[in-house]
PDB file of N, H, CA, C and O in Angstrom:
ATOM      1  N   UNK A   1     -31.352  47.677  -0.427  1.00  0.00           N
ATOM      2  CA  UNK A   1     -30.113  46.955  -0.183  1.00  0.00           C
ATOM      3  C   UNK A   1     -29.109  47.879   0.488  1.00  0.00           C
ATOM      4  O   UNK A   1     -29.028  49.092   0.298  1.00  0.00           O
ATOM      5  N   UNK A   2     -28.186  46.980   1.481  1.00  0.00           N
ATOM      6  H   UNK A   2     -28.251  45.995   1.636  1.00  0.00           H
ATOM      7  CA  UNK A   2     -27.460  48.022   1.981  1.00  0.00           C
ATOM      8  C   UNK A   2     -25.645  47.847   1.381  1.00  0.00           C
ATOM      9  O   UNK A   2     -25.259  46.848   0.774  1.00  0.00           O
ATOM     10  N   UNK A   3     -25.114  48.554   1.584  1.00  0.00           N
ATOM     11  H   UNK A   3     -25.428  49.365   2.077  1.00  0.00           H
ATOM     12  CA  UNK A   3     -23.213  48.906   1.679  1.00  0.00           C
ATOM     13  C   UNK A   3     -22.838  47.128   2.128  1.00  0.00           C
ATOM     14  O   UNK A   3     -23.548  46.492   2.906  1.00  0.00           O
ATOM     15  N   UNK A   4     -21.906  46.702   1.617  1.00  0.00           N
ATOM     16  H   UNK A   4     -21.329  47.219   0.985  1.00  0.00           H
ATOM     17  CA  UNK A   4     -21.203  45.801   2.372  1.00  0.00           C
ATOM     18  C   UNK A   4     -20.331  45.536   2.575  1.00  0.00           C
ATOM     19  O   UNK A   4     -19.823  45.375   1.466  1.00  0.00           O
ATOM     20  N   UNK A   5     -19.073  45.156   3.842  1.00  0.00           N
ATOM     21  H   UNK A   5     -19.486  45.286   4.743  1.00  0.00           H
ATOM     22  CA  UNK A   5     -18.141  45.347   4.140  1.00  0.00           C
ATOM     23  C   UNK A   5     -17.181  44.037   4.187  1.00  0.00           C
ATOM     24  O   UNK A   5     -17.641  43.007   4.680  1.00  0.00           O
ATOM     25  N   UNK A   6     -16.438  44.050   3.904  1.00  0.00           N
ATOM     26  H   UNK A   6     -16.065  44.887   3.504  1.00  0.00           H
ATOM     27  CA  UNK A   6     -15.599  42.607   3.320  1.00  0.00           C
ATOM     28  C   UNK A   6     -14.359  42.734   3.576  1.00  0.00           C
ATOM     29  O   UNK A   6     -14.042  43.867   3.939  1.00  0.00           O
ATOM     30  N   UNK A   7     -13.409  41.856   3.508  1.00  0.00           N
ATOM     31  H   UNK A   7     -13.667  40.936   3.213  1.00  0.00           H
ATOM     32  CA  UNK A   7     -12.085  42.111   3.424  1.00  0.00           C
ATOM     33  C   UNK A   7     -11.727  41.687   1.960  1.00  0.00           C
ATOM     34  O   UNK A   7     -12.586  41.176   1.241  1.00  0.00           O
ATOM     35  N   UNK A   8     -10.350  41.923   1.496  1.00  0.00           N
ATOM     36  H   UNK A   8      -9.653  42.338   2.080  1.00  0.00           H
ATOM     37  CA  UNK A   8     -10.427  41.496   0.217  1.00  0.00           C
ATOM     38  C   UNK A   8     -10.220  40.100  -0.006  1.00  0.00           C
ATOM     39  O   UNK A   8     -10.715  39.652  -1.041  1.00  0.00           O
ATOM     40  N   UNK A   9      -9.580  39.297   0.759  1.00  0.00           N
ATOM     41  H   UNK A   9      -9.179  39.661   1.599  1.00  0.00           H
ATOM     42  CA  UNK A   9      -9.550  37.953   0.759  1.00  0.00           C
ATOM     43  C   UNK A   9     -10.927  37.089   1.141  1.00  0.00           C
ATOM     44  O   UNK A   9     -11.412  36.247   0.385  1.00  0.00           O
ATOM     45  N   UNK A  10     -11.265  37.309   1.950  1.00  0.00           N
ATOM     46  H   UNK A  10     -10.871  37.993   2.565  1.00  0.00           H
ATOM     47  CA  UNK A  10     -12.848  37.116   1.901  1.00  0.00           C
ATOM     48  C   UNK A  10     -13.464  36.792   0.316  1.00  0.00           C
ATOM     49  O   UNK A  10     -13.785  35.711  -0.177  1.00  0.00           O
ATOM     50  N   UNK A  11     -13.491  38.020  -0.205  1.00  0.00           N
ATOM     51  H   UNK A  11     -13.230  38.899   0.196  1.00  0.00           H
ATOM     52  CA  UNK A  11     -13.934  38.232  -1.094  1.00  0.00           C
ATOM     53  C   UNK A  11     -13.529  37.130  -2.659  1.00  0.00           C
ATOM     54  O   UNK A  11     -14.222  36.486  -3.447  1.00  0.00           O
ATOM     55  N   UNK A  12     -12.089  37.385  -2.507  1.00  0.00           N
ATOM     56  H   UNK A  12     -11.526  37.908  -1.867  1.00  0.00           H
ATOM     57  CA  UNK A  12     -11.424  36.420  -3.355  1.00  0.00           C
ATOM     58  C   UNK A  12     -11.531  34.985  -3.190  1.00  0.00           C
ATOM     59  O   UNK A  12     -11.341  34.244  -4.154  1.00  0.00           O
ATOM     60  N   UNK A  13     -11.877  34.453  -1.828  1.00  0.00           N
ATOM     61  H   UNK A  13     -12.032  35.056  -1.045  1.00  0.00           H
ATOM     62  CA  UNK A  13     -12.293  33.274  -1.303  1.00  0.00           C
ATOM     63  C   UNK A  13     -13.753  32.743  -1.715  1.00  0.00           C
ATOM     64  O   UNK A  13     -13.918  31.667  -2.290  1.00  0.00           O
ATOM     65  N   UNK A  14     -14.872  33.682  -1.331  1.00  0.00           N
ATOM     66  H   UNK A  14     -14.738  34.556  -0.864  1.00  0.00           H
ATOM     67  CA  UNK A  14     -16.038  33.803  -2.110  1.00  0.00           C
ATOM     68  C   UNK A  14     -16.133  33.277  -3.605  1.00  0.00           C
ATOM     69  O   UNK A  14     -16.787  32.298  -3.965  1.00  0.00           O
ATOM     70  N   UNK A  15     -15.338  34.130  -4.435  1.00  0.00           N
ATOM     71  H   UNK A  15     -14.806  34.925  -4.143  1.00  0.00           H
ATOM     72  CA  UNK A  15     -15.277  34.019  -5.955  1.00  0.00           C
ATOM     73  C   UNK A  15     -14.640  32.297  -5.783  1.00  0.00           C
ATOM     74  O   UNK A  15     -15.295  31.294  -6.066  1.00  0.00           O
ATOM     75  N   UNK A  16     -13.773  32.305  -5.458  1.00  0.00           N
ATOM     76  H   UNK A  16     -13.242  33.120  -5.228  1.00  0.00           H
ATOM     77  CA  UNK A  16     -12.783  30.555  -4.939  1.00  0.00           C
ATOM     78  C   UNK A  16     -14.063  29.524  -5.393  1.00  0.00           C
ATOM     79  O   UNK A  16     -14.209  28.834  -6.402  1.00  0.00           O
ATOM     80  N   UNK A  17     -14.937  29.732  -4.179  1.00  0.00           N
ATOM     81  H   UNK A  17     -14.819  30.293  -3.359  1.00  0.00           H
ATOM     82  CA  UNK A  17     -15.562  28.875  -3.627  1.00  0.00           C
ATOM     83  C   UNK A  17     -17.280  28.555  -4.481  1.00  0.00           C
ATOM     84  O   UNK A  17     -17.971  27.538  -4.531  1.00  0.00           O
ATOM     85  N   UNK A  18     -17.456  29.819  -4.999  1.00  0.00           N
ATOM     86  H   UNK A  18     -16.895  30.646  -4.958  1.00  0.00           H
ATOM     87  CA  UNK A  18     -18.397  29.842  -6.674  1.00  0.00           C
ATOM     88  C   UNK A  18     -18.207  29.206  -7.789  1.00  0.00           C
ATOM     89  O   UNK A  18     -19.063  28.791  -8.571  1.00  0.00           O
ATOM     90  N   UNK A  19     -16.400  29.088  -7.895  1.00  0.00           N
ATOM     91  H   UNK A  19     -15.705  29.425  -7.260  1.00  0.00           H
ATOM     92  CA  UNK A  19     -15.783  28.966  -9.124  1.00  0.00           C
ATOM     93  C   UNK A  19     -15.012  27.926  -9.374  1.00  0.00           C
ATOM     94  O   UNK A  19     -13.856  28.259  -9.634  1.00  0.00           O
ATOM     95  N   UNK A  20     -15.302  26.304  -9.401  1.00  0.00           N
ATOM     96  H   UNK A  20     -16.242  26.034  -9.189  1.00  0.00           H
ATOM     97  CA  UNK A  20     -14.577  25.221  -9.350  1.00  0.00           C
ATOM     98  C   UNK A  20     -13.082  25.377  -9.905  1.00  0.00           C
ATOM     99  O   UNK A  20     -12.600  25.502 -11.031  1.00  0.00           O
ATOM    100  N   UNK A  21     -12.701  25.330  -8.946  1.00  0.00           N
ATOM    101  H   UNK A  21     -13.093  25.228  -8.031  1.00  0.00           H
ATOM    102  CA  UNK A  21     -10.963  25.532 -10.405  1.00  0.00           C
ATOM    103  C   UNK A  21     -10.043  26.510  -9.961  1.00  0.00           C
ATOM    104  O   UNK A  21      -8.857  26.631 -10.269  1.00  0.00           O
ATOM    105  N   UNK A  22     -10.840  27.296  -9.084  1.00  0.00           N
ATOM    106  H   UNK A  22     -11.803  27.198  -8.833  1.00  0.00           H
ATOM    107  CA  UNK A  22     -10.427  29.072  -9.317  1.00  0.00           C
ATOM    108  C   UNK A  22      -9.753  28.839  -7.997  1.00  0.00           C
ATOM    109  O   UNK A  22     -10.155  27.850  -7.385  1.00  0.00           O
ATOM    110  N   UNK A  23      -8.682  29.651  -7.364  1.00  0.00           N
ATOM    111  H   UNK A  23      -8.355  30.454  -7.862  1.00  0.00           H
ATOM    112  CA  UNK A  23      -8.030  29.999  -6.339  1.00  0.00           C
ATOM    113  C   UNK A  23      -7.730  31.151  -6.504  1.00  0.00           C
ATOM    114  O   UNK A  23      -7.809  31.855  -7.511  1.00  0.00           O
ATOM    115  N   UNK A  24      -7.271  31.426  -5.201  1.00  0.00           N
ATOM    116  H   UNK A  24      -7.207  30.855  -4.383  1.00  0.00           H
ATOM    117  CA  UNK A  24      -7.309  33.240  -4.865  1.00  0.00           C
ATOM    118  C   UNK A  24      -5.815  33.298  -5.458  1.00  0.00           C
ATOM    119  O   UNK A  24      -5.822  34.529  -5.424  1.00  0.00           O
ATOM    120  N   UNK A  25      -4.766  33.057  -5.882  1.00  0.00           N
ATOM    121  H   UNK A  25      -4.761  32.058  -5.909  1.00  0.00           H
ATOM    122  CA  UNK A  25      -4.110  33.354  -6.460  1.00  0.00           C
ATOM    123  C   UNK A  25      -4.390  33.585  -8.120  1.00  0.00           C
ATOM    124  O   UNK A  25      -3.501  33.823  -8.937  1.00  0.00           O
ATOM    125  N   UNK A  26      -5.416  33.497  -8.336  1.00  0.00           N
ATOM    126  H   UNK A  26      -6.139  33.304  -7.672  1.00  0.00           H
ATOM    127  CA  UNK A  26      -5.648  33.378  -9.741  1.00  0.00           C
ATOM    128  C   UNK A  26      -6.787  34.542 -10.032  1.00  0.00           C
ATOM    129  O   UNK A  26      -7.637  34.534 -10.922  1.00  0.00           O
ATOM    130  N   UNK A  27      -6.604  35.318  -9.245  1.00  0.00           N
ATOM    131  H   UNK A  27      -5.913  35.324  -8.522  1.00  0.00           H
ATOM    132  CA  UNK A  27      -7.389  36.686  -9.291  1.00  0.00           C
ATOM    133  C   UNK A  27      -7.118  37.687  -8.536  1.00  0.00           C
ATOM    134  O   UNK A  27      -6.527  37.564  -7.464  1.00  0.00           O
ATOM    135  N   UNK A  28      -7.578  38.941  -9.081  1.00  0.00           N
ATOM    136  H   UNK A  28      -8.058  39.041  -9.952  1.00  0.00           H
ATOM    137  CA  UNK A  28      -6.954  39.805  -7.552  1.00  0.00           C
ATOM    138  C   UNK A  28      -8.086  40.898  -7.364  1.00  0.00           C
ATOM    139  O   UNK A  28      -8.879  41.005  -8.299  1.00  0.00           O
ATOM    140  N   UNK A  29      -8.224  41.579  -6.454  1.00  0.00           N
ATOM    141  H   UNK A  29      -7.579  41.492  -5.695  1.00  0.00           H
ATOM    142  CA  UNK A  29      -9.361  42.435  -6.104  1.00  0.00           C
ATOM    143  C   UNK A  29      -8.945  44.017  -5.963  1.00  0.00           C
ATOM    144  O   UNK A  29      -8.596  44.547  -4.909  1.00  0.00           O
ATOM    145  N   UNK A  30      -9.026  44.494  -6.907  1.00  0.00           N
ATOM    146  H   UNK A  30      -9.310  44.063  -7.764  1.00  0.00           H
ATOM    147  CA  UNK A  30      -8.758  46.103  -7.201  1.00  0.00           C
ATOM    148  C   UNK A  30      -9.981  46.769  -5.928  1.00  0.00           C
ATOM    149  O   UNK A  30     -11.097  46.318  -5.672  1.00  0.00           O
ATOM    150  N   UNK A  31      -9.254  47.999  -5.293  1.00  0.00           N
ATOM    151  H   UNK A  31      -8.347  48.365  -5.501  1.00  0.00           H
ATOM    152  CA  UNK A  31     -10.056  48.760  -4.542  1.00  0.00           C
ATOM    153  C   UNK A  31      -9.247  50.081  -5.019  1.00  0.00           C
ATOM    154  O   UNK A  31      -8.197  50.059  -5.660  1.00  0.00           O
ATOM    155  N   UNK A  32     -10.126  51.550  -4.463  1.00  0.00           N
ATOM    156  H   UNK A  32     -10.980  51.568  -3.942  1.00  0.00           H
ATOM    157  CA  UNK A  32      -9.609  52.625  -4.632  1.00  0.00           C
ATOM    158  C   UNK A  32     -10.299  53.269  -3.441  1.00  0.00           C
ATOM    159  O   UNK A  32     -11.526  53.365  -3.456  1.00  0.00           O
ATOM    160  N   UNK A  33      -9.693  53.653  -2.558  1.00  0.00           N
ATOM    161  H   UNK A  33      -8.696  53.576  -2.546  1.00  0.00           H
ATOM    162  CA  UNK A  33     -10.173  54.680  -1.549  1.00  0.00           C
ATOM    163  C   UNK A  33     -10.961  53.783  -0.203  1.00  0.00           C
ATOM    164  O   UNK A  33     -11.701  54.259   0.658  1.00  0.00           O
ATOM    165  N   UNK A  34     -10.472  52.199  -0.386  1.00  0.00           N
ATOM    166  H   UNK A  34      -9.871  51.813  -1.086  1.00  0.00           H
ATOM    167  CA  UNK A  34     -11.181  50.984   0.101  1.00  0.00           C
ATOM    168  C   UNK A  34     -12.683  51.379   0.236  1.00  0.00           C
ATOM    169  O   UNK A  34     -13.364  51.720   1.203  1.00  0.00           O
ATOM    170  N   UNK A  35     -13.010  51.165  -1.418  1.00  0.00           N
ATOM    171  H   UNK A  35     -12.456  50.887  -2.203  1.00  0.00           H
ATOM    172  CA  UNK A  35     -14.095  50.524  -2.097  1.00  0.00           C
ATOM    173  C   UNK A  35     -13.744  50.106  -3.538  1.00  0.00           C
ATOM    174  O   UNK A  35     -13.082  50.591  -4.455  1.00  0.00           O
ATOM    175  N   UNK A  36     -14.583  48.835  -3.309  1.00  0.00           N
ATOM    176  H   UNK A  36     -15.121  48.442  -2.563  1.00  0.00           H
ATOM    177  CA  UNK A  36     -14.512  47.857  -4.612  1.00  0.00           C
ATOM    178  C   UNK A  36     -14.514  48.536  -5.972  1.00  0.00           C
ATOM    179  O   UNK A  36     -15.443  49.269  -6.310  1.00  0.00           O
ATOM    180  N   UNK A  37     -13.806  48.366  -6.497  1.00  0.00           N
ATOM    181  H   UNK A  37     -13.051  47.769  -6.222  1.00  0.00           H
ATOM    182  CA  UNK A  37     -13.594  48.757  -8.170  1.00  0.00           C
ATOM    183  C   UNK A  37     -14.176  47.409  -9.073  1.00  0.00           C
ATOM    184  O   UNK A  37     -15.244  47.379  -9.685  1.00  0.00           O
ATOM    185  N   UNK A  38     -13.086  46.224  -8.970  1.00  0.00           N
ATOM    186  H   UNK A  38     -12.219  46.248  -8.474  1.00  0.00           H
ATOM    187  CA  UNK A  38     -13.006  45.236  -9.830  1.00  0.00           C
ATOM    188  C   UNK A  38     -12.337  44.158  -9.100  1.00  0.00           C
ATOM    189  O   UNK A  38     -11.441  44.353  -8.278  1.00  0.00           O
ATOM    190  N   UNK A  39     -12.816  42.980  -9.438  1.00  0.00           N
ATOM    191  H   UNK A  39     -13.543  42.821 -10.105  1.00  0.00           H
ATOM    192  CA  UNK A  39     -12.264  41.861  -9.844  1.00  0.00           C
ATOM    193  C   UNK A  39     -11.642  41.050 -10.748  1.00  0.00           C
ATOM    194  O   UNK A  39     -12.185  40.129 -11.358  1.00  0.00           O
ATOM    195  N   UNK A  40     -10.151  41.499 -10.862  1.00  0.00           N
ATOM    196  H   UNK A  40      -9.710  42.247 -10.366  1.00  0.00           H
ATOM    197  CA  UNK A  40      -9.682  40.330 -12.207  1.00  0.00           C
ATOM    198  C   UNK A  40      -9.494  39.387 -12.082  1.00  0.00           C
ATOM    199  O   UNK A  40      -8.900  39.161 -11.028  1.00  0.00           O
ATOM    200  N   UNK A  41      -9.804  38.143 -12.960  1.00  0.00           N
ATOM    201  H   UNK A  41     -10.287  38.326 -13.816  1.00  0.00           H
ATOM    202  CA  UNK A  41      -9.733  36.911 -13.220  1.00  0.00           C
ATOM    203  C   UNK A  41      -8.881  36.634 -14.106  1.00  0.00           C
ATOM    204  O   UNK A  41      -8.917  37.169 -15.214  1.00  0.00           O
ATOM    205  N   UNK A  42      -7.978  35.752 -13.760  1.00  0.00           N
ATOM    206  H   UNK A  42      -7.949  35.317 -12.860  1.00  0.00           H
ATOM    207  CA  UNK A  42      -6.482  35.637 -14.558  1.00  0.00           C
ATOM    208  C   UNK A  42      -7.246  34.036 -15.518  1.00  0.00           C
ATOM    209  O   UNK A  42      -7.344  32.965 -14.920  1.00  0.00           O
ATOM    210  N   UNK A  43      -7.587  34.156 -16.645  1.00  0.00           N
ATOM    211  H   UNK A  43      -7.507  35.026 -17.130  1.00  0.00           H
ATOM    212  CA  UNK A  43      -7.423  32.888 -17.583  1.00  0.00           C
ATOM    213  C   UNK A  43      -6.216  32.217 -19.039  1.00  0.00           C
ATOM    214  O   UNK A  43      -5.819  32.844 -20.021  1.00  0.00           O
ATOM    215  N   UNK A  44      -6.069  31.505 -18.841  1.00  0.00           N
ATOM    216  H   UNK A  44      -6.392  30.996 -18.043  1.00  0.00           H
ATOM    217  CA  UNK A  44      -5.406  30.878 -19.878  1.00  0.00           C
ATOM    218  C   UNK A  44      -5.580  31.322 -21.320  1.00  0.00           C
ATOM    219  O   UNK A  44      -6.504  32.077 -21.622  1.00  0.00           O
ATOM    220  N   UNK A  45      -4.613  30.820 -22.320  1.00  0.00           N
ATOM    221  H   UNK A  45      -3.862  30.207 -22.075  1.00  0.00           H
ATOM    222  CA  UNK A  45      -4.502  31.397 -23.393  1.00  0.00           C
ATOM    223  C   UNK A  45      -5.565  30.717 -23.854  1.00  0.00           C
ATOM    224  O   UNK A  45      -5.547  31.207 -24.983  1.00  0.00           O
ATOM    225  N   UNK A  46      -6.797  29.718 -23.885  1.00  0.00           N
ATOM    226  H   UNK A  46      -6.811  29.320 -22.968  1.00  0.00           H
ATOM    227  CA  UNK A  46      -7.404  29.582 -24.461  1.00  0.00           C
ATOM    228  C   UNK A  46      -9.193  30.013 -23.991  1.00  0.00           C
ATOM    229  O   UNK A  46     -10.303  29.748 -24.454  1.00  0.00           O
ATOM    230  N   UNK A  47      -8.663  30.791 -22.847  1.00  0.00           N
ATOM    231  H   UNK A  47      -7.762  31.006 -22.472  1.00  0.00           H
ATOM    232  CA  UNK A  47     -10.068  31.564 -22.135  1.00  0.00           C
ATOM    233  C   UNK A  47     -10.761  30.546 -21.627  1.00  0.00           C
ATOM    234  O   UNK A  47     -11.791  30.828 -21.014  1.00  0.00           O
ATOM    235  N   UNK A  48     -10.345  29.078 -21.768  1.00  0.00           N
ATOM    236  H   UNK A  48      -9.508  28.849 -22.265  1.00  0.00           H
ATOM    237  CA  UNK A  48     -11.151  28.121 -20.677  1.00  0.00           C
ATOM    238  C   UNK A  48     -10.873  27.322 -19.199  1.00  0.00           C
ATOM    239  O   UNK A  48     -11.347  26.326 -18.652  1.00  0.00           O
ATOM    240  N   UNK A  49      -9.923  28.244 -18.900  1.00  0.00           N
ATOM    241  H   UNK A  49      -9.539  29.053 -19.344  1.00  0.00           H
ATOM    242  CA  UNK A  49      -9.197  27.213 -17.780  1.00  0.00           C
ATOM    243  C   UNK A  49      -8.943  28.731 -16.982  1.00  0.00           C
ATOM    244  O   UNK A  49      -9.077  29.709 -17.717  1.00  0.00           O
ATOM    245  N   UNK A  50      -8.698  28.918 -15.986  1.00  0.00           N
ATOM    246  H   UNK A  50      -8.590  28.124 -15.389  1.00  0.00           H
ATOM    247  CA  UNK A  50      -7.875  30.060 -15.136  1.00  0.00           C
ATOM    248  C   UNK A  50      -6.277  29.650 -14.825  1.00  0.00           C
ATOM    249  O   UNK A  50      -5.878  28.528 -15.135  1.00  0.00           O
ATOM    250  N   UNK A  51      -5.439  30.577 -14.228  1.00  0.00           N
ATOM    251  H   UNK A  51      -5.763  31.488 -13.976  1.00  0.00           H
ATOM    252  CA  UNK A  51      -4.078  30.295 -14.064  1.00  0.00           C
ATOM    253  C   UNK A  51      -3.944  31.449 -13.270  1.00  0.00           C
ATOM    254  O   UNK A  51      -4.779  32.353 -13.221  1.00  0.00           O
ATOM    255  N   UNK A  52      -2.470  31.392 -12.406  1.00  0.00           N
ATOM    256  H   UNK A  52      -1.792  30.658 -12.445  1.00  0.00           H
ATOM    257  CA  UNK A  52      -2.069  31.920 -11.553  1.00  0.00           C
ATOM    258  C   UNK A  52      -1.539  33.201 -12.792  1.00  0.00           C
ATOM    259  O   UNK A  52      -1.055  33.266 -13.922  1.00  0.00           O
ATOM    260  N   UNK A  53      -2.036  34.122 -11.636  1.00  0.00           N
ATOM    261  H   UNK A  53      -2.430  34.068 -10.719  1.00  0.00           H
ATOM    262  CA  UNK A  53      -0.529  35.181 -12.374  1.00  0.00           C
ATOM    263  C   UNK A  53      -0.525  36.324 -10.836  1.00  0.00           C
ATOM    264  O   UNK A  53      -1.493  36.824 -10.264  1.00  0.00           O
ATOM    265  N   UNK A  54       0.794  36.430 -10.553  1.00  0.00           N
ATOM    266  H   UNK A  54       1.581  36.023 -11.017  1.00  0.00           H
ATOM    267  CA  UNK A  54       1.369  36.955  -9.471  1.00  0.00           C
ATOM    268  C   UNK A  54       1.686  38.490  -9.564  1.00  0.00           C
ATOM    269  O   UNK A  54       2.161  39.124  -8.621  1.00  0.00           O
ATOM    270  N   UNK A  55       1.337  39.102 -10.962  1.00  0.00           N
ATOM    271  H   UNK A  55       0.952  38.587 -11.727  1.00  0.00           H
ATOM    272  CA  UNK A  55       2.337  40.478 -11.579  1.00  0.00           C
ATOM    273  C   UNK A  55       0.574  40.880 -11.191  1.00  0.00           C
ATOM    274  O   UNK A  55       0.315  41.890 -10.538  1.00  0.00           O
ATOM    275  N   UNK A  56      -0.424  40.027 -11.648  1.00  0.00           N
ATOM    276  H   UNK A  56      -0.214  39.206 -12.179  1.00  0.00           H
ATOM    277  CA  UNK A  56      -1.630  40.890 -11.101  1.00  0.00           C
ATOM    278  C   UNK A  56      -2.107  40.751  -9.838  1.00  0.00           C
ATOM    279  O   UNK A  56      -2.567  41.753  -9.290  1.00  0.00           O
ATOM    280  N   UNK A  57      -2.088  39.590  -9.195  1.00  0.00           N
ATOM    281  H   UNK A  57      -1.714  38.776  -9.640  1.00  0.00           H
ATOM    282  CA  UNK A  57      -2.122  40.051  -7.592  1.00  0.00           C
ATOM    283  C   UNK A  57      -1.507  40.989  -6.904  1.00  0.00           C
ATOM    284  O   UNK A  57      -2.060  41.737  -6.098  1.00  0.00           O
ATOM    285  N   UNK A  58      -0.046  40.987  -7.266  1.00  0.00           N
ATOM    286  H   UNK A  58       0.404  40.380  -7.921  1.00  0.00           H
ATOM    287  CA  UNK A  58       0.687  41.996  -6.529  1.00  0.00           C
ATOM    288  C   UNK A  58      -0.135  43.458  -6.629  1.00  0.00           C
ATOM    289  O   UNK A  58      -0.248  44.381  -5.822  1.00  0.00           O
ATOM    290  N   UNK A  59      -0.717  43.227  -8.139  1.00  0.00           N
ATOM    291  H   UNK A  59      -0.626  42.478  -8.795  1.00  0.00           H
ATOM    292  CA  UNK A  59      -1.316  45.316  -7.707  1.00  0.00           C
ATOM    293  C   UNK A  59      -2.361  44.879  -7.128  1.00  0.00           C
ATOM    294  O   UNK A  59      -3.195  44.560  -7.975  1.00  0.00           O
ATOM    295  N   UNK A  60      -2.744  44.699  -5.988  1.00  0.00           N
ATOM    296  H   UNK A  60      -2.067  44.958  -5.300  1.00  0.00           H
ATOM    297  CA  UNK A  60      -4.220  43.801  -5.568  1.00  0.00           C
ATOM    298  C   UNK A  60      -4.469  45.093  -4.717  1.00  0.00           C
ATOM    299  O   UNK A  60      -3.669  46.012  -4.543  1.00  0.00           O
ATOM    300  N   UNK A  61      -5.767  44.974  -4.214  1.00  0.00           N
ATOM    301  H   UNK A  61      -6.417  44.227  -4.355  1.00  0.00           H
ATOM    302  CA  UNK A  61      -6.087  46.113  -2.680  1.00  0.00           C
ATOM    303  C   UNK A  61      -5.429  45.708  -1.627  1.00  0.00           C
ATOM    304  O   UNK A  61      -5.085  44.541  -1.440  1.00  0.00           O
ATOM    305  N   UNK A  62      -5.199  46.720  -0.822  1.00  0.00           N
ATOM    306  H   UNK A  62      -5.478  47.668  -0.974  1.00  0.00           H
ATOM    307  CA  UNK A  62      -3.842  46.897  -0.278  1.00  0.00           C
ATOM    308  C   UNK A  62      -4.876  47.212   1.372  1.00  0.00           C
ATOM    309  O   UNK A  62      -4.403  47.248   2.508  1.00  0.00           O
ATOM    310  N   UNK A  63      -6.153  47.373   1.027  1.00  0.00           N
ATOM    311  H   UNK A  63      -6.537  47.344   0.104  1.00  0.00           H
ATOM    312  CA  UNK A  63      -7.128  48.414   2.057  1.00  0.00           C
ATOM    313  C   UNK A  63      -7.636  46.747   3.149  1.00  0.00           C
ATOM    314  O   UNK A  63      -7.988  45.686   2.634  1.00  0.00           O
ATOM    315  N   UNK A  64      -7.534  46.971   4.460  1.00  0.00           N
ATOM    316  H   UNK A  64      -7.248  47.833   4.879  1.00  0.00           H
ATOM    317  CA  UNK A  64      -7.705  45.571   5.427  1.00  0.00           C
ATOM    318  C   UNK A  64      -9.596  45.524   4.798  1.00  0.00           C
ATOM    319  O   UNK A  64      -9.955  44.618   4.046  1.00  0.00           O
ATOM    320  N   UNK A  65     -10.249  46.260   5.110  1.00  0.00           N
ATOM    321  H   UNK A  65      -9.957  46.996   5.721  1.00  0.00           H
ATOM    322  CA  UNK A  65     -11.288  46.075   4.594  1.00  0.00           C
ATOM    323  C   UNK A  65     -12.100  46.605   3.440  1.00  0.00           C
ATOM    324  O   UNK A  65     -12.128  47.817   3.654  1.00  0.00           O
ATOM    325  N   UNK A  66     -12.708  46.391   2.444  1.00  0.00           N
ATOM    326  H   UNK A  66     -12.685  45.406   2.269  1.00  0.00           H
ATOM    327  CA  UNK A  66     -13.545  46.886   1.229  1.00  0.00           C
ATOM    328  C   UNK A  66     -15.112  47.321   2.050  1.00  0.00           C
ATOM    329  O   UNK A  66     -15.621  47.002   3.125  1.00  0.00           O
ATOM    330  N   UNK A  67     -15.514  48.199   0.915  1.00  0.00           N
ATOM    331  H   UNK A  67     -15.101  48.458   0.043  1.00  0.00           H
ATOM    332  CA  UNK A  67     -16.872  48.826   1.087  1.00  0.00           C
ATOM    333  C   UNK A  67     -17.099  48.285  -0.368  1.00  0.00           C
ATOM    334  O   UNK A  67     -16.333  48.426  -1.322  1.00  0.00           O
ATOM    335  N   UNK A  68     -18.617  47.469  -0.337  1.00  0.00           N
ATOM    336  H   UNK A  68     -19.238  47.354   0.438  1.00  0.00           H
ATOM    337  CA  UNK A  68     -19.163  47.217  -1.599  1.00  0.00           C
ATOM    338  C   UNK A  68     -20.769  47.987  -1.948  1.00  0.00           C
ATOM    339  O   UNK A  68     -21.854  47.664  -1.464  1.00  0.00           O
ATOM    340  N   UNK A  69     -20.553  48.805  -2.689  1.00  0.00           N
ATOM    341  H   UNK A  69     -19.672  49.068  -3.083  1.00  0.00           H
ATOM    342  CA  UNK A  69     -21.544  49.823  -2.777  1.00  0.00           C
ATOM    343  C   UNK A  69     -22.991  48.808  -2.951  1.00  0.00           C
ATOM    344  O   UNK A  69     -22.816  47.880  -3.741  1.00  0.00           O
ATOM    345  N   UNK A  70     -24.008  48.859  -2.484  1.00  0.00           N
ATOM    346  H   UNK A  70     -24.150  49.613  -1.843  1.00  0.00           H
ATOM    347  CA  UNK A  70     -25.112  48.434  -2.764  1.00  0.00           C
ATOM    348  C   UNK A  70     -25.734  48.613  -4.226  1.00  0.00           C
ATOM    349  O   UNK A  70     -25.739  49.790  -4.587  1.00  0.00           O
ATOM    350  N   UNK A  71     -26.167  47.864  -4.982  1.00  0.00           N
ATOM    351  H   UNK A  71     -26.162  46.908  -4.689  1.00  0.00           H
ATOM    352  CA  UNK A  71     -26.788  48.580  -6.539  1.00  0.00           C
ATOM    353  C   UNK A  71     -27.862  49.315  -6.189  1.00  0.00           C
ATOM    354  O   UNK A  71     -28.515  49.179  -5.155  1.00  0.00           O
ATOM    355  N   UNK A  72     -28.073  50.226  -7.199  1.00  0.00           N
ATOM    356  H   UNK A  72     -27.543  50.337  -8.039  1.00  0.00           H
ATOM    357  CA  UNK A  72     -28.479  51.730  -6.654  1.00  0.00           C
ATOM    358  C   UNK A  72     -29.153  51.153  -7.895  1.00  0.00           C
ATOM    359  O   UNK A  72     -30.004  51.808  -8.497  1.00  0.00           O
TER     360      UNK A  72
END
């Protein structure tokens, strides 16, 4: 398998489009050194629904494109 290269919205769109319900405001995509760290998923107080939260997008990746390491 090889490296793959993404943007982070892409990416958050991806998860969107897997995840009935889910919008890219309702998650955000951590990078460090633009490569992928994490994906958080913002859910509701009862862990079954998702919801917006804006305090965690804002720390989102900041990098125009991600490197997604291949599993090794």
């Amino acid at each position: 398998a090889e490296d793959m290269t993404i943007t982070p919205l892409a990416l958050e769109r991806a998860f969107a489009e897997a995840n009935p319900g889910l919008r890219t405001d309702m998650m955000s995509v951590a990078c460090r050194r633009g490569v992928l760290q994490e994906v958080r998923i913002c859910l509701d107080r009862t862990l079954t629904g998702f919801r917006t939260c804006p305090q965690v997008d804002d720390l989102g990746c900041r990098s125009a494109e991600i490197s997604i390491p291949a599993p090794r």
